[in-house]
Every structure is written in C-alpha cells, then in structure tokens.
C-alpha positions as CSV (number, residue, x, y, z in Angstrom):
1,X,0.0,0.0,0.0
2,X,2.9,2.3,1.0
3,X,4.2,1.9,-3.2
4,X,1.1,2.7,-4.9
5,X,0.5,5.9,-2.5
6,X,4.3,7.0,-3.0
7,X,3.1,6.6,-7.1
8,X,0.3,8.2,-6.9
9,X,1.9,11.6,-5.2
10,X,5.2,11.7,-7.4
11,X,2.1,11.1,-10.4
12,X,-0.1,14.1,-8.9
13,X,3.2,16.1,-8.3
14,X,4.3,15.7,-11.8
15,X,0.9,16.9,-13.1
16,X,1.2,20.1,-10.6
17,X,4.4,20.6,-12.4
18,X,3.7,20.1,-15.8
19,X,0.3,22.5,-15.7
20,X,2.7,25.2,-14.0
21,X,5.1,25.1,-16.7
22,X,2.6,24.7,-18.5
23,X,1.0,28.5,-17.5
24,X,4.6,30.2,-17.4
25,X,5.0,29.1,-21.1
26,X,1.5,30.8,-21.7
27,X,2.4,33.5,-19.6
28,X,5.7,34.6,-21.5
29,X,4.2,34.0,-24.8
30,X,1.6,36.6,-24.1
31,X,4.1,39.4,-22.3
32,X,5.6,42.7,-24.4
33,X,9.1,42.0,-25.0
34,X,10.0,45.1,-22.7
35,X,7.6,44.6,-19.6
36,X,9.1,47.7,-18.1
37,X,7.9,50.0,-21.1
38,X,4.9,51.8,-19.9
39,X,1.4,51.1,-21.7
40,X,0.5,53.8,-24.2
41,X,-1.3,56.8,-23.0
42,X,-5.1,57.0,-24.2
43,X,-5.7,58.4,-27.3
44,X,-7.9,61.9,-27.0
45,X,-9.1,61.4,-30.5
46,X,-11.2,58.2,-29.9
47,X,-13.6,59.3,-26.9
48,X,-15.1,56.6,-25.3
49,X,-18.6,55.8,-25.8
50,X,-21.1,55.5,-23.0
51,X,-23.6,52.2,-23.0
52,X,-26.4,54.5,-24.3
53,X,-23.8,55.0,-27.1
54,X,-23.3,58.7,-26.5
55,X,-19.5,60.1,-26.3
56,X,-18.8,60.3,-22.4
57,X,-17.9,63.3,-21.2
58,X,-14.1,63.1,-18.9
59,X,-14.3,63.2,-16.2
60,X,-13.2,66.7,-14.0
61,X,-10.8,66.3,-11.2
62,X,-13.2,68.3,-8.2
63,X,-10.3,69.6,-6.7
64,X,-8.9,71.0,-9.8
65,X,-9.0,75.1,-10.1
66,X,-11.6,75.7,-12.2
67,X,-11.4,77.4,-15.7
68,X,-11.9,80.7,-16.5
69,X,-11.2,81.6,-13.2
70,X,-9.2,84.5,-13.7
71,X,-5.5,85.2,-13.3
72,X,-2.9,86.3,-11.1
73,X,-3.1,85.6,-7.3
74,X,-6.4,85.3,-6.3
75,X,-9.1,83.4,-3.7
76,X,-11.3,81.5,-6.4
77,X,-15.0,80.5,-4.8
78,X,-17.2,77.9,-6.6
79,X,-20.6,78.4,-5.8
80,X,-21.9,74.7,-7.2
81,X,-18.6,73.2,-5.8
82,X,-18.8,74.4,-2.6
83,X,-15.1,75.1,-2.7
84,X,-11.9,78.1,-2.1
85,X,-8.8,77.7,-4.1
86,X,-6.1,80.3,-2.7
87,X,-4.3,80.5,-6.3
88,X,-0.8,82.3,-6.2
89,X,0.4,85.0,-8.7
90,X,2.1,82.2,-10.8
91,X,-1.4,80.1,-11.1
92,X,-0.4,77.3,-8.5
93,X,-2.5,76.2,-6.0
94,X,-1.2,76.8,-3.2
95,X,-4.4,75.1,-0.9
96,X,-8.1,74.4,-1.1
97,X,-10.6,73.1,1.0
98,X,-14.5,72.7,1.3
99,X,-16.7,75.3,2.6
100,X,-20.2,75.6,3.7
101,X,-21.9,77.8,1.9
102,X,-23.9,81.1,3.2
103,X,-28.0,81.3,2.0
104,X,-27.0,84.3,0.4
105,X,-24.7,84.0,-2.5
106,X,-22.7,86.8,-4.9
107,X,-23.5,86.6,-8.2
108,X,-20.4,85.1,-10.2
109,X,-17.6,87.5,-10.7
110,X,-14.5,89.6,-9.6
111,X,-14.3,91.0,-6.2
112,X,-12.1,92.5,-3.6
113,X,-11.6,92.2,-0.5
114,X,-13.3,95.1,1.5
115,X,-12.8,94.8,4.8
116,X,-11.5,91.9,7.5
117,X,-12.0,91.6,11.1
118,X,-10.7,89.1,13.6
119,X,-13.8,87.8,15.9
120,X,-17.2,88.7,16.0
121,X,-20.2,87.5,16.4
122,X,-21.8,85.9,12.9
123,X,-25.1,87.0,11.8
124,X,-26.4,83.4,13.0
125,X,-25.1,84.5,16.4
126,X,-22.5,82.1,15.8
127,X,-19.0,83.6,17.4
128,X,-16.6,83.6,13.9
129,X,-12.4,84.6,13.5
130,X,-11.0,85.9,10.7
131,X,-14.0,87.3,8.5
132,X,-13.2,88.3,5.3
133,X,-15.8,90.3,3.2
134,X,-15.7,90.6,0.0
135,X,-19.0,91.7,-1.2
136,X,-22.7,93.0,-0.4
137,X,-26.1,91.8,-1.9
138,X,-29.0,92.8,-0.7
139,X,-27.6,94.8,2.1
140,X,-26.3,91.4,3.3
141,X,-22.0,91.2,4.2
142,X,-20.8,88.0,2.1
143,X,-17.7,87.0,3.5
144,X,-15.7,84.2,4.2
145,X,-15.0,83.2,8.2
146,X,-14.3,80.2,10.6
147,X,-16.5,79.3,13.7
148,X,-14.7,79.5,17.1
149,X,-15.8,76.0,18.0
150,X,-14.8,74.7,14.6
151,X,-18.2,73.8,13.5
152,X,-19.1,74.0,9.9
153,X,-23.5,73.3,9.9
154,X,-26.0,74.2,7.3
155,X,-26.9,77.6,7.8
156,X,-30.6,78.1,8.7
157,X,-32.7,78.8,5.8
158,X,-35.0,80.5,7.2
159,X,-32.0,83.4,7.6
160,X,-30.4,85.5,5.0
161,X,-26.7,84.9,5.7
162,X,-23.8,85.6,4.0
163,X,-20.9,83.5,6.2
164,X,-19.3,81.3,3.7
165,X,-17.7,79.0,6.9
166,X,-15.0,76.7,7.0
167,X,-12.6,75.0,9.5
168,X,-10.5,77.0,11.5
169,X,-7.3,75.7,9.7
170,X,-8.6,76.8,6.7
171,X,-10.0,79.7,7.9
172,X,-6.3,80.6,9.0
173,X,-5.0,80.4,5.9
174,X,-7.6,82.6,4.0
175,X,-6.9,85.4,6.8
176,X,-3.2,85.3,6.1
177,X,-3.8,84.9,2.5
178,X,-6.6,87.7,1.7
179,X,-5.6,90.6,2.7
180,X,-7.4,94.4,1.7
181,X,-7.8,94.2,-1.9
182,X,-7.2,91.0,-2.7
183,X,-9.1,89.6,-5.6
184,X,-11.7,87.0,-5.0
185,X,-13.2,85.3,-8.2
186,X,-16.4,83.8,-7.7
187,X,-17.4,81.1,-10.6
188,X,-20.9,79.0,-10.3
C-alpha cells in the first residue's frame, strides 16, 4: 500500500508541475518584450462611448482650479462646488478646501476684499475669526469666516446669511492669504 501511494503523489506532483510550466510558457508567450515599457497613454481622438452610445464626457478632477477663473493671485469660490482655491500669482495652487456655503450668495464674478475683522459674532449669532468680506447683496455682508468652536452646519434657511464658513485651519489660511484688496473670483 505504502508503493502505490508514493506513485500516486510523485504522479499528482508531476501533473502540478507540468500545468505550471505549463501556465509560465503561456504566460511569456503573451508578455511585451520590454515589460518595463509603460502602456501607451489614451488616445484623445477616440472618446469613449457610453452604454447608451453617447461620447462620455471626462471626467473633472473636483479639486482642480476651475477654468476661467481668472489670473494672477487670487481666492477662487465655486458656488456649485462648494469650494476656495487660494491661487498664487504664478497660477499654482497653493491650498483648497470645502466650505459651507452662506444662503445668500454673490452673483459670479470679480471682487475684492473690502474689509477683515478678527472675531465677531456671525449674523447666526455664531461667534466667527478671521472674517473676510468681500462683497454686499441685498444689504447682506458675504464673506468668508471660521466658527470659534470649529463647527461648519448648514446655515438656517430660514435666515439671509452671508458667512461662507469653513474649518479654522482653513479659515487661518484665507486670513493670512486675503488681505485688503485682494481679488476674490467667484465662478458657479
């Protein structure tokens, strides 16, 4: 009994090895001849096609600066992103970050910054640092600012505000980054 087992694992072993060369022969048969060339880079002239058979559209980075956003150095505020890009006078990003929007928004456009102050109390009765305002509508203040606590809710709707809120980090780095005058671009 001990023979015909010992024949039956060197038979079952020689099988294992045969398929595995077997799969490396396949293998290497089906590999570039340089494997450390890099695959080429999609071609833009053949947009891909969407199961309903309509072109697909790329898809946009939503942390990339968006176009027509100006020039120069800037604060750039997306009113349908929900987003701040401080842009230097180069064009780099040099941060950006999420914000909560205010219930009353500036139409899109170029703006300055009018006036700054470093703690107040918010027009939600929320205590706020480093307010940045940068425009008026409706005789309501729009400005950027970060609440004390760090919070970052919904605003009430039921309120016309104009505090476009953030974290304090960020808030931080708007204050040291938007001083009188600087241009604020705000893009839907």
């Amino acid at each position: 009994m001990a023979r015909s087992s010992s024949g039956f694992v060197a038979g079952l072993t020689a099988a294992a090895v045969a398929a595995v060369c077997f799969l490396a022969y396949q293998a290497s048969a089906n590999a570039p001849a340089d494997v450390s060339a890099k695959p080429p880079a999609p071609s833009a002239a053949a947009p891909s096609v969407s199961p309903s058979g309509a072109p697909k559209r790329p898809v946009r980075d939503p942390l990339a600066l968006p176009a027509n956003s100006g020039t120069g150095e800037r604060v750039v505020y997306s009113l349908a992103g929900h987003r701040v890009w401080l842009v230097d006078g180069k064009g780099g990003v040099t941060r950006t970050f999420p914000v909560m929007p205010s219930t009353v928004s500036p139409p899109p456009g170029a703006y300055a910054v009018t006036s700054r102050s470093g703690s107040v109390r918010g027009s939600d009765g929320v205590r706020i640092e480093h307010v940045v305002r940068f425009a008026t509508v409706q005789d309501v203040a729009i400005g950027f600012s970060a609440a004390v606590d760090g919070s970052t809710p919904s605003p009430d709707p039921s309120k016309r505000t104009g505090g476009v809120r953030m974290t304090r980090a960020d808030g931080n780095a708007l204050w040291a980054f938007a001083v009188i005058g600087a241009k604020v671009v705000v893009v839907a």
